[in-house]
N, C-alpha and C positions, 0 to 999 in steps of 0.2 A: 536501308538495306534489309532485307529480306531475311528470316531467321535462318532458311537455308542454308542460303549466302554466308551468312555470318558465322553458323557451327561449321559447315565447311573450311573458311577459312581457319577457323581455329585449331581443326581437324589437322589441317595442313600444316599451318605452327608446329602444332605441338609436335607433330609425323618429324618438321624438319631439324627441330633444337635436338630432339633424339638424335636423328640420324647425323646431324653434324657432331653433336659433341659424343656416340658411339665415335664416331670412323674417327677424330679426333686423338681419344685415346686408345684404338688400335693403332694408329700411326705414331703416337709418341711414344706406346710400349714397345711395336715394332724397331724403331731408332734406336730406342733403350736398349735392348736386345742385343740388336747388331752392333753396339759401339762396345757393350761389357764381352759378348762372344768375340768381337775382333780383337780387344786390346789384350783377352786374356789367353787367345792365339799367338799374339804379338810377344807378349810375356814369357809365354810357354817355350816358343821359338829362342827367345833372346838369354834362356837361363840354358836350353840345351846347347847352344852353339857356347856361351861359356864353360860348361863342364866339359867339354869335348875338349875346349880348347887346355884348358888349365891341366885338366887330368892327362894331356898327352904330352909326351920328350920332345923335345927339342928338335930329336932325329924325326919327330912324327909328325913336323909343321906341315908338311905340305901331304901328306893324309889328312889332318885336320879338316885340312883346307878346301880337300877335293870331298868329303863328307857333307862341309857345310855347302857349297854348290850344289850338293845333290839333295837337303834338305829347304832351303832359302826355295824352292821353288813352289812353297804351297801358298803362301803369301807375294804378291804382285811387288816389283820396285823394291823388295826388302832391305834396308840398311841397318844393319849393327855396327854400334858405337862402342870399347870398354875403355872407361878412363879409371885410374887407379887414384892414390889419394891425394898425388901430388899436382892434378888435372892433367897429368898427361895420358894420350893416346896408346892403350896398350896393343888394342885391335882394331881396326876397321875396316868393314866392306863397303864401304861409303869412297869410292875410289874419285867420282868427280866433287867429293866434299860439298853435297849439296845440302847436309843438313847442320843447322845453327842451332849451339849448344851454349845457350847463356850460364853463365856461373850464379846465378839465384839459382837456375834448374837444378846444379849441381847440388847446391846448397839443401833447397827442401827434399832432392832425393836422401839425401846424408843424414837428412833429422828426420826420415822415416816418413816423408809424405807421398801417396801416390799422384804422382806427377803424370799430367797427361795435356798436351797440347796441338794444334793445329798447324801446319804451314805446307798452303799449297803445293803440291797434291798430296802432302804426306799427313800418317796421322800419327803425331809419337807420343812414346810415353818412356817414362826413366823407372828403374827399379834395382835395389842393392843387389849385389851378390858375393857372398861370404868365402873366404879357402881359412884354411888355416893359420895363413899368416897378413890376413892383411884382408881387404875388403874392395870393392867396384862398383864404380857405378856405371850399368850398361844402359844403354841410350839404345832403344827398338823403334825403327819407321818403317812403316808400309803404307800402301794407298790402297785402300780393298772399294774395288770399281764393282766390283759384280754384289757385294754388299746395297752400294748405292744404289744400284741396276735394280735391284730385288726390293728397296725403297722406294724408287721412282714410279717405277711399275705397279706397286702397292696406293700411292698416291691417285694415281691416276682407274684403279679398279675400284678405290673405294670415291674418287668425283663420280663415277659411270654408275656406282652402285646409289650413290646420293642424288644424284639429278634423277633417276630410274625410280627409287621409292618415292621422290615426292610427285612426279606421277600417279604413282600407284595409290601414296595418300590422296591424292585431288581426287582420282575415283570412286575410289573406296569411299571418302569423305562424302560427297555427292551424295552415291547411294545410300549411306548411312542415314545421312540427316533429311535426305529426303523420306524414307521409311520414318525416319523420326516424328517430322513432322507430317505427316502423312495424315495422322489423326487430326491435327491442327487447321490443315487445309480442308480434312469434311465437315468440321465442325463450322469453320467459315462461309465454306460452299451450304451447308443448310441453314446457317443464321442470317444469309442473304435471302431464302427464302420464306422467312416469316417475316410476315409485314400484321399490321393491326389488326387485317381480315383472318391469320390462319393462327392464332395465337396456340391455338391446341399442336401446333408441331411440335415437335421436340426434337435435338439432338442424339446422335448417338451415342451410346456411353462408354462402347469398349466393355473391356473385361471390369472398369467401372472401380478400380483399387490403385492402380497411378496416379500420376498430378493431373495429367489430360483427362482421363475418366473422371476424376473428382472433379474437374474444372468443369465436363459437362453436366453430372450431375448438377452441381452450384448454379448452372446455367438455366438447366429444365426446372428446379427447382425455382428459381427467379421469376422462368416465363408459366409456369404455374401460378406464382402471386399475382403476374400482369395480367394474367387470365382472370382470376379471381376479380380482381381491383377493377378490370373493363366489367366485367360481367355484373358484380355491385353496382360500379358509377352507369351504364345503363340502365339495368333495372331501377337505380336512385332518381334519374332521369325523369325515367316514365311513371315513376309513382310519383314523385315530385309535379309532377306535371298534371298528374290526373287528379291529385289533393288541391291543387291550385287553381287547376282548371274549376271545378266544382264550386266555391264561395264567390268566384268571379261571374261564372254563370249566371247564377242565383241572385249578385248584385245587377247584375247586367239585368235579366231577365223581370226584379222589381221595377227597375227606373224606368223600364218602357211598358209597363204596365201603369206606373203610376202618371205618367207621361201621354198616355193615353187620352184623357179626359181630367176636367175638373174635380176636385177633389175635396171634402171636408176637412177642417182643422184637422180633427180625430183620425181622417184616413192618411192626412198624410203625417202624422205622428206617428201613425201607427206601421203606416211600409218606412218611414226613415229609422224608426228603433229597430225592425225587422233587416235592413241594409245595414246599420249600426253593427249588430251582432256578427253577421258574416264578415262586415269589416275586423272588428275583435277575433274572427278565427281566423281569419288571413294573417293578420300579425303576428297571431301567437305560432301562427303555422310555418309562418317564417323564420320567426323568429327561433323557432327548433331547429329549421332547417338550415339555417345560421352556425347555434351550435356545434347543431351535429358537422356540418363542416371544418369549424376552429376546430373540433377533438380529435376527429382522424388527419387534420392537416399538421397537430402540434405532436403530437404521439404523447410519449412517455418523457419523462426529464424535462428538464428547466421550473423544478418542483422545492422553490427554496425560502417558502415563505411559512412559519409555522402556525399552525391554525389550532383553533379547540371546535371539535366538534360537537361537544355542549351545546357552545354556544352558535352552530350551524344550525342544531337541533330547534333550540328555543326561537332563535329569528325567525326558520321555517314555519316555527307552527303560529307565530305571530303572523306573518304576512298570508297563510293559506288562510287563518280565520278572516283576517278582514274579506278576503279571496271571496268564503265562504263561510257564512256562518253556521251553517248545518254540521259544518267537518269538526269531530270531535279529535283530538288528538292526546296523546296519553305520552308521558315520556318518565320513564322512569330511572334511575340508575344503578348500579348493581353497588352490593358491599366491596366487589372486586377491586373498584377504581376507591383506592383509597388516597391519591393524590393528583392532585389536577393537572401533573407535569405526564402521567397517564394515558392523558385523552389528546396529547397535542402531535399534531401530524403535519409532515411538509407537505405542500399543495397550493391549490387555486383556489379561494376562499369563493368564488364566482361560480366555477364549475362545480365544487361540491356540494355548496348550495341549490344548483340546475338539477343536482342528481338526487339530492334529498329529496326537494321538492315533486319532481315526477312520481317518486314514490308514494311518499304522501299521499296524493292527487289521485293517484291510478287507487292505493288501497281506500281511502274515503269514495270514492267514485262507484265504485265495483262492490260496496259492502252497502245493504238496505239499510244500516244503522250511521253510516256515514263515521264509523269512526277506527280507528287505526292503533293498536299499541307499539310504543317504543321502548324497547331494553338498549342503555348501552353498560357495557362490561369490558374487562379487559382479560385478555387472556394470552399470557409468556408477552409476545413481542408485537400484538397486535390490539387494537380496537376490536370491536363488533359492535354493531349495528345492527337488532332484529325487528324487521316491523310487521307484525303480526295482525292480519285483518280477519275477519267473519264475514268475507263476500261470497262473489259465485266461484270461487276458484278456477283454475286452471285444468286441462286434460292433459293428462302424458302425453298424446299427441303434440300438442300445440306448446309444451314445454320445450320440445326440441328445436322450434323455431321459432321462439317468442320473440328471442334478442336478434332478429333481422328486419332490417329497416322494413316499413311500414306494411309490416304484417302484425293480423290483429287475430286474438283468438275466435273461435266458430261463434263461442254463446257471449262477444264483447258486443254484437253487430246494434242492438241496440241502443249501446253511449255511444257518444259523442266520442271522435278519437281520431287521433291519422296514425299510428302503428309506431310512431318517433319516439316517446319517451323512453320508453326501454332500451331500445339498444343505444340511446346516447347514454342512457345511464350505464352502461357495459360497459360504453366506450372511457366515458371520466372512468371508473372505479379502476380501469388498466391502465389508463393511464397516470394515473396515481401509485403503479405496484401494488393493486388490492384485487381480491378474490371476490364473487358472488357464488351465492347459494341458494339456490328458488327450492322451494316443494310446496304442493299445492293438494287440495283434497275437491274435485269440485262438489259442490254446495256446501261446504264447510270453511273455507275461507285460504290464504296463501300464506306463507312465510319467507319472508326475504331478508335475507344474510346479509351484509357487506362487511368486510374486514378489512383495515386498514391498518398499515404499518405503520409503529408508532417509533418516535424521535427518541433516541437518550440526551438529556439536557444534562 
């Protein structure tokens, strides 16, 4: 069902609970009305034909009499009953004795109850009336048809009036929720039309401060990251592609050279160390581009294993020297970490070693002296990690887009490199909830931050 559809209906609901339970209690207040106005008509009629009667001689029955005829006619069928206390009949104009008068009625009139009963066509009620010497109980019926008339008719303009609004609701309704959804349906009609090729479309946003504006917003903001994310995995693509292409070439391009013609020991030891090496940068090249794929496919969280980054430190600089033996590495630790519970951080003992390592690598690489210093320190609720080199440094330019995949600074083009280390190391340190901090002086060497949030044990 269609949300139209469905506020409509509801629309219509709610329109008809109103309008039935309004007309409802117009009609039972109406009823109400006409039964308290008749019976205290009835009342009123039944205590003045008593005082006429009572207060008048003997000699003056039949004025009495010709008075109440000419009163009894404001009420239809009128019958007056007066019984005195020994249940007998004092008065009645009840000449075909049509109305039954139980002795319970008698009874709760006498102990002061207002007595009021029904019997076809009449509608009676009993009520005391006092003289001086003695007391009565007068018995008043009448049938009030134009009462009912003025009911019936009432019934019937308030069905016409109820079947007529919920009409009016169903219209009304329609249009309401169709304006309602209004928004909802352009917002649909343009998210049909972005497909893979038109990502830069966007929705409409409205006045952009309701739920449907906020929801497009949330939406363009969405097809903004899918934008981003193609436009990355593209570019990742073809640089991927172009880094890969290159060692394969190169192997390609030796084995039909060496393939060529006969060969000396020496030469072919010497083109299979040379295929060797490009072999060894194709795996390492892969094997970044490995990485980098686990980090931005795992994100952030599922970080529940606690680590000492000491001891990342120290492994690091074990495995890069055998790596290299030229790379000096320096590690020292501040007075700050004056307890080893400190330095211990939840993570991936694998990736934040990939990340150490790159840094290492890149500041021994980059620096004429091959060598890198390490401070770690604590500070409030974090680690730090500063690895401070003497290389070519960095240019403000090329700080601003170091950490994008495989871009390499202007004055790197000389090493060895595919552009991956860095921004995989971006990608671990956020996903770990840690911060980076680069500054760089070129021909004076780089400073690189990392901070990690550390564990209460």
């Amino acid at each position: 069902m269609q949300i139209r559809t469905r506020l409509t209906i509801q629309f219509l609901l709610a329109g008809a609970i109103i309008m039935i339970i309004a007309s409802i209690a117009i009609y039972v207040s109406s009823s109400r009305f006409r039964k308290e106005d008749f019976y205290n008509r009835l009342r009123n009629k039944a205590l003045s034909t008593a005082t006429l009667l009572f207060n008048a001689s003997k000699d003056d029955a039949n004025r009495v009499l010709k008075v109440e005829k000419n009163t009894l006619g404001e009420l239809q069928n009128e019958k007056i009953i007066i019984i005195n206390l020994y249940n007998d009949i004092v008065y009645s104009s009840d000449e075909k004795k049509e109305i039954k008068v139980e002795n319970n009625v008698l009874e709760k009139v006498r102990l002061g109850f207002k007595v009021t009963y029904y019997q076809d066509p009449y509608e009676i009620m009993g009520t005391l009336y006092y003289t001086d010497y003695d007391r009565f109980v007068i018995i008043a019926a009448a049938t009030d048809a134009e009462g009912s008339l003025h009911l019936e008719k009432l019934k019937f303009i308030l069905i016409i009036v109820c079947v007529s609004s919920l009409l009016i609701f169903y219209i009304v309704g329609w249009f309401y929720s169709g304006q309602a959804t209004k928004p909802i349906a352009n917002i649909v009609k343009k998210v049909e039309d972005i497909s893979i090729t038109s990502l830069n479309l966007r929705v409409l946003e409205g006045n952009g401060t309701d739920e449907i504006g906020m929801l497009a917003k949330t939406f363009n903001k969405m097809l903004e990251r899918l934008e981003t994310s193609f436009a990355v995995q593209k570019d990742f693509i073809a640089h991927a592609s172009h880094e890969l292409r290159t060692p394969l070439t190169s192997i390609n391009g030796q084995l039909e050279v060496l393939m060529m013609k006969d060969r000396t020991t020496d030469e072919y030891k010497s083109s299979l160390m040379s295929v060797l090496d490009d072999i060894k940068s194709l795996i390492d090249l892969s094997n970044r581009l490995l990485l980098m794929a686990r980090t931005g496919a795992e994100g952030p969280g599922n970080l529940y294993k606690n680590i000492r980054i000491d001891e990342i430190l120290w492994q690091v600089q074990e495995e890069m020297k055998k790596f290299n033996s030229e790379y000096q590495i320096n590690i020292s630790i501040d007075e700050s970490l004056t307890d080893s519970d400190q330095m211990i951080v939840a993570g991936d003992e694998f990736m934040l070693k990939a990340a150490v390592s790159n840094i290492v690598d890149n500041a021994c690489k980059y620096s004429p002296d091959n060598k890198v210093d390490i401070k770690l320190q604590h500070i409030e609720k974090w680690i730090e990690i500063v690895f401070e080199d003497r290389g070519i440094g960095i240019s403000k330019d090329d700080l601003e887009k170091i950490f994008e995949p495989f871009y390499r600074a202007s004055n790197t083009l000389p090493y060895s490199g595919s552009g991956i280390g860095l921004p995989l190391v971006n990608q671990i340190i956020k996903n770990h909830n840690g911060q980076i901090r680069l500054s760089s002086v070129i021909g004076k060497g780089t400073i690189f931050t990392v901070l990690l949030p550390t564990i209460s044990l």
